[in-house]
N, C-alpha and C positions, 0 to 999 in steps of 0.2 A: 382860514386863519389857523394858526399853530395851534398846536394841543399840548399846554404845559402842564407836562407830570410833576406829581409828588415827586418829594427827594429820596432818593433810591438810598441813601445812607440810611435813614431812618431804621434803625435796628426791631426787631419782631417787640421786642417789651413796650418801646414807645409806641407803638401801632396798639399793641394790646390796650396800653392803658390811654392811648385816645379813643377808642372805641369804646373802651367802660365810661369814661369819662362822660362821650357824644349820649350813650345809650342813657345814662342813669341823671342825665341834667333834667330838672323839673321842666314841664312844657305846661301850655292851660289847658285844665281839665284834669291833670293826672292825679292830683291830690285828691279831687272829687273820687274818681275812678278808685284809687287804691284805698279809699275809708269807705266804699259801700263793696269792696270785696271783703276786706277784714269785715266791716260789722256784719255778714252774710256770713263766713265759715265760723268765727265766736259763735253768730248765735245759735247754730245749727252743733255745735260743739258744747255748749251749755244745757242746751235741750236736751241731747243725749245723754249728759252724765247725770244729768237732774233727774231723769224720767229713767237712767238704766238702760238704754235700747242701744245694743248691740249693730256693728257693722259703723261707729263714728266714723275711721279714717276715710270709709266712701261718703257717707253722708258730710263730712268736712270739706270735702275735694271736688265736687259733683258743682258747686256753685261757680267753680272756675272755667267750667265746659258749656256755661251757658253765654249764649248772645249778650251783651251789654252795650249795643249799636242806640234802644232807643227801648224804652219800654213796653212797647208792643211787639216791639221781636224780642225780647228778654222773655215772652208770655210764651210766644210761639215757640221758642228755643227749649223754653220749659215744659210745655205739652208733649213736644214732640218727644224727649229725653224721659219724662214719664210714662207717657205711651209704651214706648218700647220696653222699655225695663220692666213694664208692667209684663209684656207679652213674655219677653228671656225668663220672668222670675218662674211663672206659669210653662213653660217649656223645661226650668229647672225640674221643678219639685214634681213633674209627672214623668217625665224623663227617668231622672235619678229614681225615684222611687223602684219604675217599671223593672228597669236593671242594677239596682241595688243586689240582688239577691246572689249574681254570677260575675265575677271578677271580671271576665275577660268580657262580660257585653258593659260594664261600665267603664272599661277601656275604649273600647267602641264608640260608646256614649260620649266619653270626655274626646275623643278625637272628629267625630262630627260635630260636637260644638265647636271643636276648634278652628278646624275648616270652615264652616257656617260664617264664623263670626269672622276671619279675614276676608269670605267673599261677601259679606255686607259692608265691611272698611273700603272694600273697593268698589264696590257697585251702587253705595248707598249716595243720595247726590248732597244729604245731610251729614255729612264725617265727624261731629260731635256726638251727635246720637250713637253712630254706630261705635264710634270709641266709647260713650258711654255701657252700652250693650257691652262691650268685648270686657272691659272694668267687672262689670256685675257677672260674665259668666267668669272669666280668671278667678275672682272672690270664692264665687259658686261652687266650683271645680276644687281649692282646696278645701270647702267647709263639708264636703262630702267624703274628703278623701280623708278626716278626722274622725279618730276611736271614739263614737257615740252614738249614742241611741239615733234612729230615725228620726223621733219624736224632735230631740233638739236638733236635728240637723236642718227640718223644715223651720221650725222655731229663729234659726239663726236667718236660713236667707227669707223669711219674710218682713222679720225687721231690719236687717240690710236693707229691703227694699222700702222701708218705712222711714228709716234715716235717707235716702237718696230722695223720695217725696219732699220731705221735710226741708232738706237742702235746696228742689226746685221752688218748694212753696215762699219761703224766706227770700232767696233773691227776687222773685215776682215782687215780694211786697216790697222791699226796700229799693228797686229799680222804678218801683211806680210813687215810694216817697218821698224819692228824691228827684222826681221827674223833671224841674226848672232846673236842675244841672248839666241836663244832656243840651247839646249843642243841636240847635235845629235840623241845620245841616253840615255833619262830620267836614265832609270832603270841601265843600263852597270855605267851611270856616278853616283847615288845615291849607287852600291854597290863598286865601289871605293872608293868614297870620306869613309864609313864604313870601307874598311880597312884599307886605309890612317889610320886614327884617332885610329886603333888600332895597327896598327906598331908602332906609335910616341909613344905610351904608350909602349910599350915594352921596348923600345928604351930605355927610361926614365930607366924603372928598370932596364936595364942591364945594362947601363951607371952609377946606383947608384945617382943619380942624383935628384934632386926637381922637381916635379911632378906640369908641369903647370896648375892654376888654370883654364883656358880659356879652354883647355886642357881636363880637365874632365868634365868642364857643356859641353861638346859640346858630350862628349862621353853618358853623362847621356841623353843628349836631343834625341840622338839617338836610346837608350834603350827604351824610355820611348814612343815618335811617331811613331815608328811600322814603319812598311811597309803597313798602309791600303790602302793610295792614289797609291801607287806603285801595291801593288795587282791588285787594279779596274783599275788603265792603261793598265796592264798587260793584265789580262784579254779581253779589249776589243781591242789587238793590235794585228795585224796582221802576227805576228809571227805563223811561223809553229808549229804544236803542240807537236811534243818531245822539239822543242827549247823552246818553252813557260815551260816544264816541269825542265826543266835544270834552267832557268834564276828563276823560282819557288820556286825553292828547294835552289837556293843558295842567294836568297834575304831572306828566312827562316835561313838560316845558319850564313847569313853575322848578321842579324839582331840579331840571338842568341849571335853572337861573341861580339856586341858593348854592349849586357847583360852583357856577363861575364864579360868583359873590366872593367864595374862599378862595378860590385862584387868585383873584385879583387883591383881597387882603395877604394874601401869602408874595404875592410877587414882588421882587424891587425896584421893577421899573418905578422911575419918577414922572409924574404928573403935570401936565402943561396946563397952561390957562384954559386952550381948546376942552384939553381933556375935562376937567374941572366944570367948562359950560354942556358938556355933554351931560355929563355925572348929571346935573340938576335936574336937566330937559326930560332922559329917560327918568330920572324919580320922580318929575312931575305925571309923566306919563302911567308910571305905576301908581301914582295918587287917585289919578281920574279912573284907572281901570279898578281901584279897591273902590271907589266913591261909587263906582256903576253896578259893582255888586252888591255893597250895604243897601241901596235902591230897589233892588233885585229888577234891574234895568241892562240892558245890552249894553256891552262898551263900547263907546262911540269909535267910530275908525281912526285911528291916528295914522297919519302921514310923515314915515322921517325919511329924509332925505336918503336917496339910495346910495348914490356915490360920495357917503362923507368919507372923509380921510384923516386920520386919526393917529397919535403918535403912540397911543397907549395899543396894541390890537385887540385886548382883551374885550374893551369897548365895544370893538365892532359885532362880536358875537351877540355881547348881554345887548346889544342895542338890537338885533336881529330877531332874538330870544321874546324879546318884549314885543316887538311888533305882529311876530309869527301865535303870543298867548292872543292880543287883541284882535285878531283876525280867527283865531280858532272859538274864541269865543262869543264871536258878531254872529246875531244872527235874525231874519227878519220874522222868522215863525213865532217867539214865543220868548216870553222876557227870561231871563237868566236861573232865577230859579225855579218856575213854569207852577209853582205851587203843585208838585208832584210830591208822592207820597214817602215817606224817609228810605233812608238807605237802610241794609238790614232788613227789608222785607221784601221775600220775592211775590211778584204779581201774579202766577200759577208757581207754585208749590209742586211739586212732583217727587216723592219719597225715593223711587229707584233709577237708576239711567234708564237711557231709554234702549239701551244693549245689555239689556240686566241678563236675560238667556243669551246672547246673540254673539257677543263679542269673547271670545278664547282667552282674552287676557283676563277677565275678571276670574276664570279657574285658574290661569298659571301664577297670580298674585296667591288667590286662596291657597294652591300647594306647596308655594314656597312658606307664606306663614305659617299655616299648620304644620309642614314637615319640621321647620326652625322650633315652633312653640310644644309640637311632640319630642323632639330629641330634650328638651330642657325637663320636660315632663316626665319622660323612661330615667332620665339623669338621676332626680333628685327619689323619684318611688325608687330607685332600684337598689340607691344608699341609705334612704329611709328617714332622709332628711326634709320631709315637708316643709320647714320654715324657706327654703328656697323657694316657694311658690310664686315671689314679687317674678322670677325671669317667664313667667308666658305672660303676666302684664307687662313685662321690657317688651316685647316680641309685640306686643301689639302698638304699643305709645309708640314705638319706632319704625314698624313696618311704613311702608312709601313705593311710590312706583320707579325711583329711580335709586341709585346707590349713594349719590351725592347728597340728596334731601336724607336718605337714611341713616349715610353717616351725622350728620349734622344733629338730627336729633337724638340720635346715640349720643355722640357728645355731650350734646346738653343734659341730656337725662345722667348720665354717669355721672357729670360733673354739678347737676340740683341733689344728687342723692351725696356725694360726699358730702356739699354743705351742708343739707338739709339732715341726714344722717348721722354723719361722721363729727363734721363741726359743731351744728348746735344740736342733733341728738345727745352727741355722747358729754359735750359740754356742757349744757340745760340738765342731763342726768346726773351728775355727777358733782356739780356746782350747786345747783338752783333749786332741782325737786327737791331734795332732802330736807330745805328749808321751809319748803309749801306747805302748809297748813289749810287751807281754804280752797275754795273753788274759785273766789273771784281772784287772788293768788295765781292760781292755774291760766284764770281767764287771759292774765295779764301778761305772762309767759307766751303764750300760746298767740296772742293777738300783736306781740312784738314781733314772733317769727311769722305769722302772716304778713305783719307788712314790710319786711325783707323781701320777701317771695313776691308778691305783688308789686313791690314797688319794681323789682328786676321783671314779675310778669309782662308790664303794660309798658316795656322800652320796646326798643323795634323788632322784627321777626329773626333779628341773627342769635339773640341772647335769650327773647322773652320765653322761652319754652323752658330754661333754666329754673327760671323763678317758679312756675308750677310745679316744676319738678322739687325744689325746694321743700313746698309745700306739701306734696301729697309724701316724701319721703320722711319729715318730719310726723305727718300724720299717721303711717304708718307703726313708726318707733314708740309713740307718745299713747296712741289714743286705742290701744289693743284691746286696754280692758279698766274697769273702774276704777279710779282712784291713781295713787304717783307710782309710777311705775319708774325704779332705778335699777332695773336688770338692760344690761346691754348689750344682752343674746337678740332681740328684735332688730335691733340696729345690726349688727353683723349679721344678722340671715337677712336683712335687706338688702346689703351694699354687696355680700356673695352674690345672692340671687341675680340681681340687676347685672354683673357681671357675667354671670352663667348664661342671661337672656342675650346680651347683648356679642357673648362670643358664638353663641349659636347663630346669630345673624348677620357674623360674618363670614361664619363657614358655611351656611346654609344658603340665607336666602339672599344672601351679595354673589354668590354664584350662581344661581339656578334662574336662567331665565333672565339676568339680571341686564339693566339699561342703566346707562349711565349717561350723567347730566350734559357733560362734555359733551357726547356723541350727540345726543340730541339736540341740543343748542346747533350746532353745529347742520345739520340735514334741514334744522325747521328754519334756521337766518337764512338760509340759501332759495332755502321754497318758497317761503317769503317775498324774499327779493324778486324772484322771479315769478311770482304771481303780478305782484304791484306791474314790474316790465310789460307783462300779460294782459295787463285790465281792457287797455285802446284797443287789442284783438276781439274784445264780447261785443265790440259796438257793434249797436243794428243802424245801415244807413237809413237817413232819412227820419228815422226814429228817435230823437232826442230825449222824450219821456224812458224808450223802454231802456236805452242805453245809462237814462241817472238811476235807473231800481236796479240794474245790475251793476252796476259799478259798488252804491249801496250795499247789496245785499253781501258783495265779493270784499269791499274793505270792513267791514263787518268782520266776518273772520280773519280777515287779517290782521287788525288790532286785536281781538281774543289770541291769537300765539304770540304778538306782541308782550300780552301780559304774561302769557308760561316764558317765555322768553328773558325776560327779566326777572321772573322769578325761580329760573333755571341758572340763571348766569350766580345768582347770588351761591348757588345751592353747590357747583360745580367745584371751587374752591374746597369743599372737603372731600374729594376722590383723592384718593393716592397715586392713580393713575399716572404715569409718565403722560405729559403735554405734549403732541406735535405743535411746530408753527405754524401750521394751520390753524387750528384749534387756537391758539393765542391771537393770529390775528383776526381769525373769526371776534373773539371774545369784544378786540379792541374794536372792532368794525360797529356791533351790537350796542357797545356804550355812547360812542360818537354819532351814529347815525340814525339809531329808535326815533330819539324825539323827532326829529326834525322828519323822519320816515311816516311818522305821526301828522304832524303836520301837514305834511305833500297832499296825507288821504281827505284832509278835513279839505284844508284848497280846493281839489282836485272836485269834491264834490259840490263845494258851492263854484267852480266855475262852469260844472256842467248845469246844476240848476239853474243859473242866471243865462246860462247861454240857450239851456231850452226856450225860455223868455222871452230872450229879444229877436229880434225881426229883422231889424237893418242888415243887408245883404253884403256891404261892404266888413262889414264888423262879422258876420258869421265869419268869413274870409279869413279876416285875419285872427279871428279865435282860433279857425282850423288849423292856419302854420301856426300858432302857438303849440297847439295840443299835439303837433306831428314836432316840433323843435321838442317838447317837452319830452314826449315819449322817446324819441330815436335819443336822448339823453340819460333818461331813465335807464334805456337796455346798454346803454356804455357804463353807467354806473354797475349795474347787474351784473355783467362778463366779467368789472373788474376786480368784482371780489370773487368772482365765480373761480380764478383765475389767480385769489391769494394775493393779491395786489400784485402780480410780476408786470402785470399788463398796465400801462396809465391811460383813463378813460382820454379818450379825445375830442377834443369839444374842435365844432364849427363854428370857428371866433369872428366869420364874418356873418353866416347865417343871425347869431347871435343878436349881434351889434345892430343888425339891418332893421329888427323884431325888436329890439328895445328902444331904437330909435322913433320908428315907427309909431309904438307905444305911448308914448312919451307925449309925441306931436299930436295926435289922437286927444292924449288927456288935455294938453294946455291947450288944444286948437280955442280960440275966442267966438269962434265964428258959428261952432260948430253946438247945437243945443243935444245934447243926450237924456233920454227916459233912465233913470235908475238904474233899472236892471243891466245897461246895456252899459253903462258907467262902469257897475260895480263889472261886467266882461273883461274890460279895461283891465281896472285894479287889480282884479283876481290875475289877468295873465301878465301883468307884470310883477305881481306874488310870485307867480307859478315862475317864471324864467328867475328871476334871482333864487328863489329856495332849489329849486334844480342844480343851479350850478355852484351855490353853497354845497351841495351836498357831494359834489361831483369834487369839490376843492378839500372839501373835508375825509375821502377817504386815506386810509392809514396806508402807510408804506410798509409792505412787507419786510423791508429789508432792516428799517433801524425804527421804524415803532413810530416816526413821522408823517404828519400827513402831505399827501402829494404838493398841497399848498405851496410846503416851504421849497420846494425846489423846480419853483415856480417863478 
């Protein structure tokens, strides 16, 4: 089916301000969410002033770097981030002490830390922690490089590191008080509420009915925010690994559905009565599959018609869409939510990779941030201006493995620190303090701009770095030292600094060694594809069990680059880099065809499982030409992107036809009684041939951005 774009008129300002728009609309939960982050930095911000202890702006900010997935990863999030700090504070003060005495070995000093703490950002398999860690030595690093005694120097970072406890101890308790808040399970309830919000639309049209405005920004917000935070839960939650591959493939699905959902509210085709009875049929359909999960029950198999025809086409997709979630999500092993243990905790725990010696990139990361975070460091000692010391905390908040994700968080961080700095630093100083009398005064200041910052923190992965950054750059300005602080020397040596950190990292470590997102999006859609073409090559004859564990074990990692994949695509739009049309159709090939590439692997494995099963020797048969039609289809799809769409895959339209017919007479034969397993053979391989040559219909034209489809 066609692929209707957005309208290319659409000027850069409207795009911006739908994206703030999509990012900052309330969603359920986020209210919860953003009132136990503010009552977490308040009260760790009251504590301090109250009690005097020194190091607030870390102890304020520390509570945003922990897990808030479920309470008992909030615990472990907070052990682990204490831990460590505990160990860097203890590495400080014997450290510094040793080579306090000789200039140039506390050069030394400050530069093995510096190095140290990018290869644990890159080697650690906990990246909170070790950003935590990099915070407390940056901190560290200047409180040593200031005129005073030893005595206060240990004095300062071990209440630093007191205010940082204090911070994990508070969120523990407040994520464990407000425990009936947290959502049993994130993901199960984030792909609900998705078809929720595309049933009511159905509804609407088949009802004939006015199309609520509330109604479609909510559907747009959902096309537009992705699934990235959902992935990275995903990923590091505790879910067995086929079930991780299921819930994958249909947050990919769910996510495509609330796409089309705004296609189809954006477009002007008009609606037929057909259309209209479609509309109802798939919302009833998504009614039963939300009914099957509130249950925590498999979704029963829906059956819709293969060859409807349809005046609307957009129909045909979401109707395809829906059938391809019900099928990824059937399954006979084990009911839907498997009562497995929440997302946010992983089941082995492992502090470092497992190439923590092994692999050359974790040194050539370390020498690019060190090199980038020393040059900011010789900068500011050599003019004697220490209040730049925020740029080796830029160097680290921004450091990344590719150039895209680093620009990206450069951005945001530059642009949390103007507001957070610039706007309501210098604004709040110069308005508001003068007037503060009180602490609970202060409280109330301070607990506004937190929930600015949070509220921006906890929208999707494009902007939400912004809003901590908000925060910690506010904290910075505000929380130096006891009492109202309306000097706006702190604020300017923030907002230099951050700029001093962040041009060091584009002279340094955007060229050294550097990878970029483009590039690699681009090598791994290709590998990809050509693995998937690859799989019917592992088979062992005769052997049907060993041939489903490796097929298993092989799409397994193929959905993990699936998720870098998409979370590389997003990241790639901030390279500056000149575009080839490769690389764009690469990009467009990635968008159109992931989910449904998703899909193929979930198929692909329940119809070898079923087919290991059954017995009937005629039906092994014709499973076999299935899986031999499937595949020689696969590797025509494979070549033709391999090939930048110049080539049009070619399908064998009698082969085809001969295997769906086949099929067909198989399923309705009356006569004929089937066991289960051998039914579902059936089903699956007339799954498996329609999703094949969707997907074969759905690649993009190299030449004007359509797919092969339309000139068809």
């Amino acid at each position: 089916m066609p692929v209707i774009e957005r309208s290319s008129n659409e000027s850069a300002l409207d795009r911006v301000f739908s994206l703030l728009q999509t990012e900052l609309t309330p969603y359920p939960g986020r209210f919860s969410l953003v009132a136990r982050i503010v009552l977490a930095c308040t009260s760790v911000m009251a504590l301090v002033m109250v009690f005097r202890i020194p190091g607030a702006a870390l102890g304020a900010y520390y509570p945003l770097l922990l897990s808030r997935d479920s309470p008992r990863a909030t615990l472990k999030s907070a052990k682990m981030t204490a831990g460590i700090c505990i160990l860097g504070t203890t590495e400080v003060i014997l450290g510094a002490m040793l080579f306090a005495a000789s200039p140039f070995m506390h050069f030394l000093w400050v530069a093995a830390n510096l190095f140290a703490v990018f290869y644990l950002i890159s080697s650690l398999q906990v990246y909170d922690a070790a950003l935590a860690l990099g915070l407390l030595i940056a901190n560290a690093i200047a409180t040593w490089d200031q005129p005073m005694s030893a005595d206060m120097k240990v004095k300062q970072t071990l209440f630093t590191l007191l205010s940082i406890l204090i911070g994990c101890a508070i969120s523990v308790a407040i994520e464990f008080l407000f425990a009936r808040t947290h959502s049993a399970d994130r993901i199960l309830s984030a792909i609900e509420l998705r078809l929720s919000v595309s049933q009511r639309l159905l509804h609407s049209y088949a009802e004939d009915c006015e199309i609520d405005p509330a109604l479609a920004v909510e559907i747009h917000r959902y096309g537009m925010r992705g699934t990235g935070d959902l992935r990275d839960l995903l990923s590091h939650s505790s879910y067995e690994d086929d079930y991780k591959e299921h819930l994958a493939a249909v947050l990919a699905l769910s996510n495509r559905l609330t796409e089309l959902m705004d296609v189809l509210y954006r477009s002007p085709l008009p609606f037929t009565v057909a259309d209209r009875g479609w509309c109802a049929t798939i919302a009833d359909n998504l009614s039963a599959i939300n009914a099957s999960l509130l249950q925590e029950e498999s979704p029963v198999w829906i059956d819709l018609p293969v060859d409807a025809t349809l005046s609307h086409p957009i129909l045909v997709e979401i109707e395809r869409t829906v059938d391809l979630i019900t099928q990824s999500f059937s399954s006979d092993d084990r009911a839907v939510h498997s009562h497995l243990p929440e997302p946010g905790e992983s089941r082995q725990p492992h502090l470092f990779a497992g190439d923590f010696f092994k692999n050359n990139a974790h040194l050539r990361f370390a020498l690019r941030g060190g090199f980038s975070a020393m040059a900011c460091y010789l900068v500011y000692m050599s003019v004697g201006w220490t209040g730049l010391n925020a740029s080796i905390a830029t160097c680290m908040l921004t450091a990344l493995t590719n150039t895209g994700a680093a620009r990206h968080k450069q951005l945001m961080r530059f642009a949390g620190v103007i507001i957070g700095a610039c706007v309501l630093g210098f604004g709040i100083q110069a308005l508001i303090l003068p007037q503060v009398d009180s602490l609970f005064a202060f409280a109330l200041v301070f607990a506004s701009v937190i929930t600015i910052g949070a509220w921006i923190g906890t929208s999707g992965p494009r902007i939400a770095y912004c809003g901590f950054q908000i925060i910690l750059a506010y904290d910075l300005v505000n929380l130096n030292r006891f009492g109202i602080s309306t000097s706006l020397v702190p604020a300017r040596d923030v907002v230099l600094g951050i700029a001093l950190g962040i041009a060091a990292m584009w002279l340094i470590f955007d060229h050294l060694w550097a990878t970029s997102a483009t590039d690699t999006v681009q090598s791994l859609f290709l590998s990809s594809l050509q693995r998937i073409g690859g799989l019917d090559e592992r088979s062992t004859p005769g052997n049907q069990a060993s041939t489903f564990q490796e097929f298993l074990k092989e799409s397994r990692a193929i959905n993990r680059d699936f998720d870098r994949l998409r979370a590389l695509l997003d990241l790639s739009v901030f390279e500056p880099f000149p575009r080839t049309e490769e690389e764009i159709y690469i990009d467009r090939c990635v968008k159109t065809l992931m989910p449904q590439l998703r899909a193929f692997l979930l198929l692909k494995a329940g119809f070898l499982h079923h087919q290991s099963i059954a017995a009937n020797e005629d039906q092994s048969d014709l499973a076999l030409e299935v899986q031999h039609q499937v595949s020689a289809t696969i590797d025509s799809i494979v070549q033709t992107v391999s090939e930048y769409g110049q080539r049009r895959a070619s399908p064998d339209t009698e082969a085809e036809r001969f295997l769906l017919s086949r099929i067909k007479r198989e399923i309705d034969n009356p006569e004929v009684e089937f066991k289960d397993d051998k039914t579902m053979v059936l089903r699956l391989s007339l799954s498996l041939l329609n999703l094949v040559y969707s997907l074969r219909l759905s690649i993009p034209n190299a030449s004007d951005g359509a797919p092969l489809s339309q000139a068809q």
